[in-house]
N, CA and C atoms as an extended XYZ file, in Angstrom:
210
Properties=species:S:1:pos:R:3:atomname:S:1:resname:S:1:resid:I:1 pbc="F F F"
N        25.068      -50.963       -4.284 N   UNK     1
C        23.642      -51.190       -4.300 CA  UNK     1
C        23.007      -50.070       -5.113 C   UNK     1
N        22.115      -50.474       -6.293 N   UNK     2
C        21.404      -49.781       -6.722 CA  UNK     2
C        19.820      -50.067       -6.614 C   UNK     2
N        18.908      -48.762       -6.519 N   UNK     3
C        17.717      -49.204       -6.278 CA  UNK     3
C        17.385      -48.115       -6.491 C   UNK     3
N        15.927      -47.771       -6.728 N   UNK     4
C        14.978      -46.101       -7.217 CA  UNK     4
C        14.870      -45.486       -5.605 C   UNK     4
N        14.596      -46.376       -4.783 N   UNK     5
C        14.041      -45.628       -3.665 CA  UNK     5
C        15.286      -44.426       -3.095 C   UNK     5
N        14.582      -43.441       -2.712 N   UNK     6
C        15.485      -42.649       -2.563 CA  UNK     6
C        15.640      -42.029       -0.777 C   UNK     6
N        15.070      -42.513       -0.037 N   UNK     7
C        15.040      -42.751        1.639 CA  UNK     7
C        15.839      -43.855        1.498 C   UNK     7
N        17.224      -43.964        2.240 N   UNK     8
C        18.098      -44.768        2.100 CA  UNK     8
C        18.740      -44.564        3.660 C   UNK     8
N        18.362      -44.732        4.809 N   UNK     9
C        19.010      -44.418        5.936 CA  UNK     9
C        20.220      -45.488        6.349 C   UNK     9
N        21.601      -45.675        6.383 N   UNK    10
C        22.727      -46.159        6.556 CA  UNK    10
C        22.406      -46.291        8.135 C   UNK    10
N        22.603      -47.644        8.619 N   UNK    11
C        22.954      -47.913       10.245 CA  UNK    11
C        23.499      -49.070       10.557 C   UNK    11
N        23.657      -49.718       11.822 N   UNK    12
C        24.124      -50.842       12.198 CA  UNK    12
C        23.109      -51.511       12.933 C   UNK    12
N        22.971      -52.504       12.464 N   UNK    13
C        22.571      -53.861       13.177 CA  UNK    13
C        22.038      -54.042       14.723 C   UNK    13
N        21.533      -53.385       15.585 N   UNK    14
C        21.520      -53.480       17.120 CA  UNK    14
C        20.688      -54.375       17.462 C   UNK    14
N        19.415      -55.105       17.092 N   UNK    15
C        19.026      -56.055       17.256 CA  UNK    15
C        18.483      -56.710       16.070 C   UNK    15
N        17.835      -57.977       16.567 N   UNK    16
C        17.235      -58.963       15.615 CA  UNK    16
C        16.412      -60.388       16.674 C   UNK    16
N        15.288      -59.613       16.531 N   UNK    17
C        14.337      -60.528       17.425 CA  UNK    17
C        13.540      -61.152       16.951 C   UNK    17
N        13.908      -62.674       16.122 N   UNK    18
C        13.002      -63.251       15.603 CA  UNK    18
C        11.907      -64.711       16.039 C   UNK    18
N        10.500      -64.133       15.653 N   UNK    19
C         9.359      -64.745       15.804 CA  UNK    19
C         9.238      -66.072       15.395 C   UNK    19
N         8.176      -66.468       14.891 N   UNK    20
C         7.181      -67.785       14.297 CA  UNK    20
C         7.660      -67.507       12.914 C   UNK    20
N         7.386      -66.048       12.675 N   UNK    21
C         7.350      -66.019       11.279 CA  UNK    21
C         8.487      -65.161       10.891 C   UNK    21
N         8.244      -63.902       11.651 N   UNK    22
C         8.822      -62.574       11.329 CA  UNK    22
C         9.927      -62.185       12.125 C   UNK    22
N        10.661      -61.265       11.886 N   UNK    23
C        11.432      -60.523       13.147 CA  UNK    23
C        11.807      -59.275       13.026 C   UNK    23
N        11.292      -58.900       14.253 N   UNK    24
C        11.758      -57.520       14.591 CA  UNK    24
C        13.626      -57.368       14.438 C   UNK    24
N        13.422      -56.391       13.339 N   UNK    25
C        15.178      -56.039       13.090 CA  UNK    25
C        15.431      -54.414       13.406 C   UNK    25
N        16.226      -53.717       14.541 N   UNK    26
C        16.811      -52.862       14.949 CA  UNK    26
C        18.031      -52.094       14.403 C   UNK    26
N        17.776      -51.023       13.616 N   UNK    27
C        18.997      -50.777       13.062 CA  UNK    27
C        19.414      -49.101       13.707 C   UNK    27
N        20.940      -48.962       14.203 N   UNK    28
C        20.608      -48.312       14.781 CA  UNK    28
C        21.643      -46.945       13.667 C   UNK    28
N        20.644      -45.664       13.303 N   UNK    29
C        20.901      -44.564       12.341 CA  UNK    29
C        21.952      -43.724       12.401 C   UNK    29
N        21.898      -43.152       14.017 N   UNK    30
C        22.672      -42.203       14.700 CA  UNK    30
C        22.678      -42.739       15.867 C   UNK    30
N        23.797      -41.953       16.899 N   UNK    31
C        24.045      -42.194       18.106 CA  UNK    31
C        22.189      -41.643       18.890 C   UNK    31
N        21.793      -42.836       19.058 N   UNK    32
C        20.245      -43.225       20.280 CA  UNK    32
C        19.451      -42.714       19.275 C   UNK    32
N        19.427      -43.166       18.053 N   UNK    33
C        18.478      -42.708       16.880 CA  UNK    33
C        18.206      -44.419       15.899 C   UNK    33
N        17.000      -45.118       16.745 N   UNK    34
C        17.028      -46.440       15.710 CA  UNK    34
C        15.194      -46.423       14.757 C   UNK    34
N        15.849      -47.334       14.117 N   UNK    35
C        14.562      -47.390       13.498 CA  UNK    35
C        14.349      -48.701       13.304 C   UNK    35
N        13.207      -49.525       13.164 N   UNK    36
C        12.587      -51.057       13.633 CA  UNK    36
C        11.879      -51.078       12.300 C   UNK    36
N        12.261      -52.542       11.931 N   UNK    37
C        11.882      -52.798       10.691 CA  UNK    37
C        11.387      -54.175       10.686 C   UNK    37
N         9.868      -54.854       10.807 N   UNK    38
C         9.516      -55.921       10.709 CA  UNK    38
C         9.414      -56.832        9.087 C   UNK    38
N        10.846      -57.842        9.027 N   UNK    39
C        10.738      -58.633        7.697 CA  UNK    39
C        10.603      -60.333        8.505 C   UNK    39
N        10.492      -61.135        6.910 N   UNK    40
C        10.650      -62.342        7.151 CA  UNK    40
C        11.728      -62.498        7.688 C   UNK    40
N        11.741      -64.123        8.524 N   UNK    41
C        13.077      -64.701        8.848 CA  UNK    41
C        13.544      -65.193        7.982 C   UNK    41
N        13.284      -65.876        6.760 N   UNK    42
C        13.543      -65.695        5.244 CA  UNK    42
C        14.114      -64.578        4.709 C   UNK    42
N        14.269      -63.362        5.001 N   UNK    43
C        15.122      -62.342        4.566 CA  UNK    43
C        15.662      -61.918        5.582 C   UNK    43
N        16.064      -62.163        6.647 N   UNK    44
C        17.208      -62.196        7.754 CA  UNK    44
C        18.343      -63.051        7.232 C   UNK    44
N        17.593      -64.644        6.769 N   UNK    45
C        18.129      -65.210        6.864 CA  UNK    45
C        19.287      -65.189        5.384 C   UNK    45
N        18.253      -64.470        4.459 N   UNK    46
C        18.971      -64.458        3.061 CA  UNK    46
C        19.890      -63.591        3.110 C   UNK    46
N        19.482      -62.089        3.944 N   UNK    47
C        20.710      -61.215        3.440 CA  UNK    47
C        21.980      -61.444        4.681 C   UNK    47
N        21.873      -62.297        5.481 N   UNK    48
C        22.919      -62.836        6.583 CA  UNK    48
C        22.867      -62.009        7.522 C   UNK    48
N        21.896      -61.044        7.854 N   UNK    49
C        22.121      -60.474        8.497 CA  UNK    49
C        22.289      -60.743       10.247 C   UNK    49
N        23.268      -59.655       10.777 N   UNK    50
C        23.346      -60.339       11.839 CA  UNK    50
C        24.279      -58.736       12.833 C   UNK    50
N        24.001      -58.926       14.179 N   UNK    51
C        24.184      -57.899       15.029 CA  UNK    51
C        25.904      -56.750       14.718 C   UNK    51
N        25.682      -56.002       14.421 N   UNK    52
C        27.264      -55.836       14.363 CA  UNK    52
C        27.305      -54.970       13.349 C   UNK    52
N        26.662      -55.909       12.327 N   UNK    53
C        27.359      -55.543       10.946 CA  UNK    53
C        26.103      -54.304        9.944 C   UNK    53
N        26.627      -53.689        9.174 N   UNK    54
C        26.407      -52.452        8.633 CA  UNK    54
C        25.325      -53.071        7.669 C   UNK    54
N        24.062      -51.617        7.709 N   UNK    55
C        22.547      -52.141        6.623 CA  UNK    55
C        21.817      -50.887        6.210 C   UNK    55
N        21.452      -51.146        5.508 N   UNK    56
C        20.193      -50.030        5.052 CA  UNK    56
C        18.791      -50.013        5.394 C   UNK    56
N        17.969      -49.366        5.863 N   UNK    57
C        17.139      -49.113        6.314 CA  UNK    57
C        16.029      -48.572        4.621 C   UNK    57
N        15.484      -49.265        3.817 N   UNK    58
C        15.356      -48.679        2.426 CA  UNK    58
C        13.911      -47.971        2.825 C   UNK    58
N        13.303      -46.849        2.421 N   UNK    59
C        11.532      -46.661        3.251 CA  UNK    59
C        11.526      -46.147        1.463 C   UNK    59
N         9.925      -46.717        0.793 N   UNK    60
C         9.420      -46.612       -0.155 CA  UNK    60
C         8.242      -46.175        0.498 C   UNK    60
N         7.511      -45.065       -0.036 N   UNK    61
C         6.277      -44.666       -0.002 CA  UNK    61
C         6.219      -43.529       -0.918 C   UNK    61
N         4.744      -44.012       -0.985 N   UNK    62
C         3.503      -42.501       -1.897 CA  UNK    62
C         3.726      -41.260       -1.069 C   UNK    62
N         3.463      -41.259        0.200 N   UNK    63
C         3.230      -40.358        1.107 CA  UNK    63
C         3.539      -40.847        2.805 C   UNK    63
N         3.972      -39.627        3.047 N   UNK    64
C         4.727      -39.832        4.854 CA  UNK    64
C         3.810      -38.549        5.165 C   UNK    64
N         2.925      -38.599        6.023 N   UNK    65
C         2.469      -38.166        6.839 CA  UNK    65
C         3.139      -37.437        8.388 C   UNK    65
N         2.594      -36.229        8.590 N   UNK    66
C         3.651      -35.456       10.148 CA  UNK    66
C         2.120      -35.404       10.320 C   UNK    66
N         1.926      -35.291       11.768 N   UNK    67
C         1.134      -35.039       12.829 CA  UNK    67
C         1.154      -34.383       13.854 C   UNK    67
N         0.818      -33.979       14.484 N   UNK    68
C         1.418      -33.149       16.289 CA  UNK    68
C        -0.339      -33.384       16.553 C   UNK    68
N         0.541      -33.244       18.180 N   UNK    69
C        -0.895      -33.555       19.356 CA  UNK    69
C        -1.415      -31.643       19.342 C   UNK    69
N        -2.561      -32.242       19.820 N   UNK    70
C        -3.299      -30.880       19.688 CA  UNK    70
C        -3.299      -30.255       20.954 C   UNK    70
């Protein structure tokens, strides 16, 4: 896989909870470290994805923002 974006987090598959439209997809990074990624069921359905099996997590942005409570 080639692509510009350069946030590329490697995980597995732990869920896939799909909607009307959309579905919540669970990928999990590290051991109790996941990250949730809402796509079409149209691109669930295209890239086959499915519980188990190994994915990329791709994050494109201008800017990522940190915060802390005051």
């Amino acid at each position: 896989m080639k692509i510009s974006a350069r946030n590329r987090l490697a995980g597995i598959v732990r869920r896939i909870q799909p909607g009307a439209v959309n579905a919540e997809v669970t990928l999990e990074i590290a051991p109790g470290i996941e990250v949730v990624s809402i796509v079409t069921n149209d691109a669930v359905e295209e890239l086959a994805l499915t519980v188990g099996e190994r994915a990329y997590a791709v994050i494109k942005a201008s800017s990522v923002m940190i915060g802390i409570d005051d």
